[in-house]
C-alpha positions, 0 to 999 in steps of 0.5 A: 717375875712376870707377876710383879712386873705387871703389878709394878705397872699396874701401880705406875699407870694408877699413879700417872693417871691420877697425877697426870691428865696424859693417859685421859685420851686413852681412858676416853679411847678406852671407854668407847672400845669397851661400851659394847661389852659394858652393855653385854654385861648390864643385858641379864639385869635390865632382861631380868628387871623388864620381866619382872615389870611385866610381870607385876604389872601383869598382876596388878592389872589381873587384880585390878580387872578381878576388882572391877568385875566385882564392883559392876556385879554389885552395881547391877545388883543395885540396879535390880532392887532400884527397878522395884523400888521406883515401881514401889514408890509409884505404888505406894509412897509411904515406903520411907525405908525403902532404900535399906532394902538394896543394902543387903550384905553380899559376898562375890563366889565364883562358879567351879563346877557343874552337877553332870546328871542331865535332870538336875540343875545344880552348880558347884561354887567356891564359897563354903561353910568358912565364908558364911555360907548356909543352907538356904541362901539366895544366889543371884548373878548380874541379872537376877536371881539364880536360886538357893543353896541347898549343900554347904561344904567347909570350903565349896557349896551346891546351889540348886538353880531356878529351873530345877524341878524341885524348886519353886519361888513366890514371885509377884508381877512388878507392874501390879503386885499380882503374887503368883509361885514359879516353878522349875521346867526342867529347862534352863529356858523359861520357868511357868507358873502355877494356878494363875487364875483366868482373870489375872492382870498379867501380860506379855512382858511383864517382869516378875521379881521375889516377893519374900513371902516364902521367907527364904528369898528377899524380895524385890529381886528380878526373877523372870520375865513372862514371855506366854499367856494362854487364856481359854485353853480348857484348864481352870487356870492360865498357863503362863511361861517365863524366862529367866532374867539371870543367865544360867548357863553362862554366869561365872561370877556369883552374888551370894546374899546375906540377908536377915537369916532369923527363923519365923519365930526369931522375926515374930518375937522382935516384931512383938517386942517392937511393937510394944516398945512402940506402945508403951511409948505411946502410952506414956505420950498419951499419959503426959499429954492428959496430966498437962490438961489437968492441970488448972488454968490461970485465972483472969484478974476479976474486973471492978465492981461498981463498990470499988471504984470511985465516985465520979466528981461532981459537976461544976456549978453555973456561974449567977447571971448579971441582972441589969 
Protein backbone atom coordinates (compact mmCIF):
# COMPACT_ATOMS: atom_id res chain seq x y z
CA UNK A 1 0.00 0.00 0.00
CA UNK A 2 2.77 2.14 0.97
CA UNK A 3 4.35 1.40 -2.50
CA UNK A 4 1.71 2.60 -4.42
CA UNK A 5 1.36 5.37 -2.69
CA UNK A 6 4.49 6.94 -3.29
CA UNK A 7 4.36 5.57 -6.91
CA UNK A 8 1.06 7.69 -7.24
CA UNK A 9 2.82 10.92 -6.14
CA UNK A 10 6.00 10.22 -7.82
CA UNK A 11 3.62 10.10 -11.10
CA UNK A 12 1.71 13.36 -9.69
CA UNK A 13 4.73 15.59 -9.16
CA UNK A 14 6.38 14.42 -12.93
CA UNK A 15 2.86 15.53 -14.14
CA UNK A 16 2.76 18.81 -12.11
CA UNK A 17 6.48 19.48 -12.92
CA UNK A 18 6.08 19.22 -16.51
CA UNK A 19 2.76 21.03 -16.88
CA UNK A 20 3.27 23.52 -14.41
CA UNK A 21 6.20 26.06 -13.42
CA UNK A 22 5.28 25.77 -9.19
CA UNK A 23 7.57 23.26 -7.98
CA UNK A 24 10.56 25.00 -10.34
CA UNK A 25 11.71 26.97 -7.05
CA UNK A 26 11.86 23.62 -5.34
CA UNK A 27 13.77 22.09 -8.08
CA UNK A 28 16.20 25.31 -8.05
CA UNK A 29 16.24 24.60 -4.00
CA UNK A 30 16.73 21.20 -4.54
CA UNK A 31 19.60 21.24 -6.96
CA UNK A 32 21.61 23.72 -4.78
CA UNK A 33 21.28 20.92 -1.47
CA UNK A 34 22.25 18.46 -3.79
CA UNK A 35 25.51 19.69 -5.66
CA UNK A 36 27.80 18.72 -2.72
CA UNK A 37 26.68 15.12 -3.35
CA UNK A 38 26.82 15.37 -7.25
CA UNK A 39 30.53 16.36 -6.82
CA UNK A 40 30.92 13.49 -4.21
CA UNK A 41 29.60 11.34 -7.18
CA UNK A 42 31.59 12.70 -10.17
CA UNK A 43 35.31 12.64 -7.66
CA UNK A 44 36.17 8.78 -8.49
CA UNK A 45 36.00 9.59 -12.42
CA UNK A 46 37.87 13.20 -12.74
CA UNK A 47 40.46 11.32 -9.84
CA UNK A 48 40.44 8.24 -12.17
CA UNK A 49 40.94 10.86 -15.63
CA UNK A 50 43.73 13.02 -13.81
CA UNK A 51 45.75 10.17 -13.24
CA UNK A 52 45.44 8.79 -16.40
CA UNK A 53 46.52 12.30 -17.93
CA UNK A 54 49.43 12.18 -15.64
CA UNK A 55 50.38 9.13 -16.48
CA UNK A 56 50.10 9.65 -20.40
CA UNK A 57 51.91 12.42 -20.12
CA UNK A 58 54.42 10.84 -18.04
CA UNK A 59 54.91 8.79 -20.89
CA UNK A 60 55.15 10.60 -23.48
CA UNK A 61 57.60 12.96 -21.96
CA UNK A 62 59.82 9.64 -20.89
CA UNK A 63 59.47 8.76 -24.94
CA UNK A 64 59.92 12.12 -25.94
CA UNK A 65 63.09 12.75 -23.58
CA UNK A 66 64.42 8.76 -24.93
CA UNK A 67 64.10 10.44 -28.61
CA UNK A 68 66.20 13.48 -27.92
CA UNK A 69 69.05 11.74 -26.00
CA UNK A 70 69.15 9.61 -29.24
CA UNK A 71 69.19 12.43 -31.58
CA UNK A 72 71.96 14.42 -29.76
CA UNK A 73 73.89 11.43 -29.57
CA UNK A 74 73.64 11.30 -33.44
CA UNK A 75 74.41 14.89 -33.78
CA UNK A 76 77.63 14.49 -31.58
CA UNK A 77 78.32 11.69 -33.65
CA UNK A 78 78.23 14.39 -36.66
CA UNK A 79 79.98 16.41 -35.21
CA UNK A 80 83.15 14.13 -34.60
CA UNK A 81 83.63 12.94 -38.29
CA UNK A 82 82.89 16.88 -39.23
CA UNK A 83 86.39 17.73 -37.22
CA UNK A 84 88.15 15.51 -39.43
CA UNK A 85 86.82 16.44 -42.56
CA UNK A 86 87.74 20.27 -42.14
CA UNK A 87 91.31 19.27 -41.06
CA UNK A 88 90.94 17.12 -44.45
CA UNK A 89 89.78 19.64 -46.45
CA UNK A 90 92.74 22.04 -45.06
CA UNK A 91 94.77 19.14 -46.24
CA UNK A 92 93.64 18.06 -49.31
CA UNK A 93 90.78 19.81 -51.10
CA UNK A 94 90.15 17.34 -53.75
CA UNK A 95 88.41 15.17 -51.28
CA UNK A 96 85.00 15.73 -53.17
CA UNK A 97 83.02 12.69 -51.47
CA UNK A 98 83.97 13.52 -48.13
CA UNK A 99 80.94 14.10 -46.82
CA UNK A 100 79.48 10.46 -47.59
CA UNK A 101 81.86 9.56 -44.85
CA UNK A 102 79.53 11.05 -41.55
CA UNK A 103 76.63 9.04 -43.55
CA UNK A 104 77.57 5.86 -41.82
CA UNK A 105 74.24 3.87 -40.89
CA UNK A 106 74.18 3.70 -36.75
CA UNK A 107 71.71 2.06 -34.36
CA UNK A 108 71.34 3.40 -30.52
CA UNK A 109 72.05 0.35 -27.57
CA UNK A 110 72.07 0.84 -24.17
CA UNK A 111 74.61 -0.28 -21.73
CA UNK A 112 73.21 -3.34 -19.33
CA UNK A 113 76.19 -4.71 -17.71
CA UNK A 114 79.74 -4.70 -16.91
CA UNK A 115 82.36 -7.79 -17.13
CA UNK A 116 83.38 -8.09 -13.10
CA UNK A 117 86.99 -9.58 -13.88
CA UNK A 118 89.12 -6.35 -12.81
CA UNK A 119 91.69 -7.28 -15.81
CA UNK A 120 89.36 -6.72 -18.41
CA UNK A 121 87.55 -4.03 -20.02
CA UNK A 122 84.60 -5.37 -21.36
CA UNK A 123 80.89 -4.38 -21.34
CA UNK A 124 77.24 -6.00 -21.88
CA UNK A 125 74.94 -4.05 -24.50
CA UNK A 126 71.70 -4.75 -25.19
CA UNK A 127 71.66 -5.04 -29.06
CA UNK A 128 72.25 -8.58 -30.35
CA UNK A 129 72.53 -10.77 -33.24
CA UNK A 130 68.50 -9.78 -34.18
CA UNK A 131 69.35 -6.35 -34.63
CA UNK A 132 72.27 -6.64 -36.96
CA UNK A 133 74.71 -6.85 -34.90
CA UNK A 134 78.30 -8.74 -35.81
CA UNK A 135 81.54 -9.92 -34.63
CA UNK A 136 83.85 -6.97 -34.95
CA UNK A 137 81.60 -3.90 -35.06
CA UNK A 138 82.76 -0.37 -34.10
CA UNK A 139 81.22 0.99 -30.94
CA UNK A 140 81.75 4.76 -30.17
CA UNK A 141 79.46 7.05 -27.37
CA UNK A 142 79.20 10.75 -27.84
CA UNK A 143 82.53 11.57 -27.72
CA UNK A 144 84.40 9.01 -29.54
CA UNK A 145 85.25 5.66 -30.30
CA UNK A 146 84.92 3.01 -27.34
CA UNK A 147 85.97 -0.19 -29.06
CA UNK A 148 84.54 -3.35 -31.02
CA UNK A 149 82.45 -6.16 -30.61
CA UNK A 150 83.94 -9.18 -29.77
CA UNK A 151 80.67 -11.59 -28.78
CA UNK A 152 77.44 -11.48 -30.42
CA UNK A 153 74.25 -13.08 -28.49
CA UNK A 154 70.77 -13.48 -30.13
CA UNK A 155 69.35 -10.58 -27.99
CA UNK A 156 72.88 -8.84 -26.06
CA UNK A 157 76.28 -8.59 -27.33
CA UNK A 158 80.07 -7.99 -25.22
CA UNK A 159 82.01 -5.25 -26.35
CA UNK A 160 85.57 -5.23 -25.57
CA UNK A 161 86.67 -1.61 -24.90
CA UNK A 162 89.73 0.71 -26.08
CA UNK A 163 91.85 0.44 -22.96
CA UNK A 164 91.74 -3.53 -22.83
CA UNK A 165 95.22 -4.97 -23.16
CA UNK A 166 94.33 -7.11 -25.74
CA UNK A 167 93.22 -4.38 -27.96
CA UNK A 168 94.93 -2.13 -30.25
CA UNK A 169 93.79 0.30 -33.11
CA UNK A 170 95.65 2.23 -36.07
CA UNK A 171 95.20 5.91 -35.48
CA UNK A 172 96.58 8.93 -37.18
CA UNK A 173 97.42 12.51 -35.61
CA UNK A 174 94.32 14.89 -37.11
CA UNK A 175 96.75 17.70 -37.25
CA UNK A 176 99.61 15.77 -39.75
CA UNK A 177 98.49 12.47 -40.77
CA UNK A 178 101.44 10.97 -38.59
CA UNK A 179 99.77 7.17 -38.46
CA UNK A 180 100.60 5.67 -35.39
CA UNK A 181 98.82 2.25 -33.45
CA UNK A 182 97.29 2.62 -29.87
CA UNK A 183 97.17 0.01 -27.66
CA UNK A 184 95.28 -0.71 -24.44
CA UNK A 185 97.10 0.14 -20.75
CA UNK A 186 94.90 -1.85 -18.52
CA UNK A 187 93.52 1.46 -17.31
CA UNK A 188 90.69 3.06 -18.20
CA UNK A 189 92.78 6.41 -18.23
CA UNK A 190 94.83 6.95 -21.14
CA UNK A 191 96.02 4.68 -23.83
CA UNK A 192 99.93 4.83 -25.33
CA UNK A 193 101.50 4.35 -28.37
CA UNK A 194 103.74 1.93 -30.11
CA UNK A 195 106.93 2.48 -31.84
CA UNK A 196 106.68 6.39 -32.70
CA UNK A 197 109.91 7.20 -33.91
CA UNK A 198 111.90 9.85 -32.16
CA UNK A 199 111.47 12.52 -35.02
CA UNK A 200 107.93 12.35 -35.11
CA UNK A 201 105.73 15.80 -35.55
CA UNK A 202 103.57 14.87 -32.57
CA UNK A 203 102.61 16.85 -29.51
CA UNK A 204 100.86 17.69 -26.60
CA UNK A 205 97.52 17.77 -27.65
CA UNK A 206 97.16 16.67 -30.49
CA UNK A 207 93.99 14.46 -31.25
CA UNK A 208 94.03 11.40 -32.66
CA UNK A 209 91.32 9.91 -34.84
CA UNK A 210 90.89 6.07 -36.56
CA UNK A 211 92.68 5.83 -39.70
CA UNK A 212 90.88 2.75 -41.04
CA UNK A 213 93.79 1.04 -41.92
CA UNK A 214 93.22 -1.92 -39.86
CA UNK A 215 89.85 -2.49 -41.96
CA UNK A 216 87.64 -2.88 -38.94
CA UNK A 217 87.46 0.85 -37.71
CA UNK A 218 86.06 3.63 -40.01
CA UNK A 219 88.29 6.19 -40.13
CA UNK A 220 88.24 9.49 -39.04
CA UNK A 221 86.58 8.88 -35.50
CA UNK A 222 88.21 10.73 -32.43
CA UNK A 223 90.24 8.11 -30.59
CA UNK A 224 92.48 9.85 -27.85
CA UNK A 225 93.79 12.92 -27.24
CA UNK A 226 97.73 12.79 -26.27
CA UNK A 227 98.46 14.25 -23.00
CA UNK A 228 102.52 12.93 -22.84
CA UNK A 229 105.58 13.16 -25.14
CA UNK A 230 108.83 11.78 -23.48
CA UNK A 231 111.83 12.23 -25.97
CA UNK A 232 115.39 11.14 -24.95
CA UNK A 233 114.50 8.93 -22.26
CA UNK A 234 116.86 6.07 -23.48
CA UNK A 235 114.24 3.77 -25.48
CA UNK A 236 114.53 3.78 -29.50
CA UNK A 237 111.16 5.20 -29.56
CA UNK A 238 108.99 7.85 -28.07
CA UNK A 239 106.75 6.99 -25.08
CA UNK A 240 103.62 8.75 -25.76
CA UNK A 241 100.40 8.33 -23.45
CA UNK A 242 96.86 9.57 -24.50
CA UNK A 243 93.28 9.97 -23.00
CA UNK A 244 90.28 8.84 -24.35
CA UNK A 245 87.91 11.02 -25.83
CA UNK A 246 84.86 8.66 -25.23
CA UNK A 247 83.73 8.27 -21.71
CA UNK A 248 84.27 4.81 -20.55
CA UNK A 249 83.36 4.64 -17.56
CA UNK A 250 80.47 6.81 -17.59
CA UNK A 251 78.63 6.45 -21.33
CA UNK A 252 75.09 4.83 -20.96
CA UNK A 253 73.93 5.04 -24.41
CA UNK A 254 75.83 3.67 -27.35
CA UNK A 255 76.36 4.06 -31.07
CA UNK A 256 76.95 1.04 -32.96
CA UNK A 257 78.23 1.48 -36.51
CA UNK A 258 77.16 -0.07 -39.72
CA UNK A 259 79.80 0.63 -41.92
CA UNK A 260 81.02 -1.31 -45.25
CA UNK A 261 81.40 -4.78 -43.43
CA UNK A 262 82.72 -6.70 -46.94
CA UNK A 263 85.81 -8.80 -46.46
CA UNK A 264 89.26 -7.40 -48.02
CA UNK A 265 88.89 -9.51 -50.77
CA UNK A 266 84.96 -8.54 -51.46
CA UNK A 267 86.52 -4.63 -51.36
CA UNK A 268 89.66 -5.57 -53.71
CA UNK A 269 87.36 -7.40 -56.37
CA UNK A 270 84.70 -4.19 -56.47
CA UNK A 271 87.63 -1.80 -56.49
CA UNK A 272 88.91 -4.11 -59.48
CA UNK A 273 85.64 -4.02 -61.48
CA UNK A 274 85.23 -0.26 -60.93
CA UNK A 275 88.31 0.48 -62.28
CA UNK A 276 88.00 -1.37 -65.42
CA UNK A 277 84.36 -0.25 -65.89
CA UNK A 278 86.42 3.00 -65.52
CA UNK A 279 88.74 2.05 -68.32
CA UNK A 280 86.71 0.60 -70.42
CA UNK A 281 84.71 3.74 -70.62
CA UNK A 282 87.72 5.70 -71.40
CA UNK A 283 88.73 3.66 -74.03
CA UNK A 284 85.71 3.92 -75.77
CA UNK A 285 86.02 8.23 -75.16
CA UNK A 286 89.68 7.52 -76.53
CA UNK A 287 87.96 5.63 -79.45
CA UNK A 288 85.60 8.16 -80.64
CA UNK A 289 87.53 11.12 -80.33
CA UNK A 290 90.21 9.60 -82.67
CA UNK A 291 87.17 8.44 -85.47
CA UNK A 292 85.96 11.93 -85.39
CA UNK A 293 89.92 13.12 -86.25
CA UNK A 294 89.79 10.82 -88.90
CA UNK A 295 87.34 11.92 -90.70
CA UNK A 296 88.02 14.23 -93.82
CA UNK A 297 88.18 17.95 -93.46
CA UNK A 298 85.91 20.06 -96.03
CA UNK A 299 87.49 21.26 -98.50
CA UNK A 300 87.66 25.05 -99.45
CA UNK A 301 86.00 26.47 -102.79
CA UNK A 302 89.38 26.56 -105.22
CA UNK A 303 90.09 30.14 -106.08
CA UNK A 304 89.87 31.48 -109.98
CA UNK A 305 92.32 31.18 -112.32
CA UNK A 306 93.49 33.76 -114.56
CA UNK A 307 91.78 31.16 -117.60
CA UNK A 308 88.54 31.68 -115.78
CA UNK A 309 88.05 35.04 -115.40
CA UNK A 310 87.12 37.49 -118.05
CA UNK A 311 88.97 39.69 -119.85
CA UNK A 312 89.26 43.36 -118.44
CA UNK A 313 87.18 45.85 -121.05
CA UNK A 314 89.33 47.78 -123.07
CA UNK A 315 90.11 51.31 -122.45
CA UNK A 316 88.32 54.10 -124.30
CA UNK A 317 89.87 55.84 -126.96
CA UNK A 318 90.76 59.53 -126.77
CA UNK A 319 88.58 61.87 -128.29
CA UNK A 320 90.85 63.65 -131.88
CA UNK A 321 91.78 67.13 -130.77
CA UNK A 322 90.30 70.38 -132.82
CA UNK A 323 93.14 71.94 -135.19
CA UNK A 324 92.63 75.72 -135.77
Amino acid sequence: MRLLVLSVLCVVLMVVDARFETLKPLRSQMGLVLTPFYWLADLPVRTWQRATEQISSSTSLVAENEKLKAEALLMQRRLQKLAMLTEQNVRLRELLNSAALVDDKVIVSELIGLDPNPFTHRILIDKGERDGVFLGQPVLDASGLMGQVVEVMPYAARVLLLTDVTHSIPVQVNRNGLRAIAVGTGSPDYLELRHVAETADIKEGDLLVSSGLGQRFPSGYPVAQVTEVVRGSGQPFLIVRAIPTAMLNRSRYLLLVFSDSRTPEERATAAAQAQESADRKAEEATVGDSAVSEQPAPTAPAAPTASDTPPPPPPPSPEPEERP
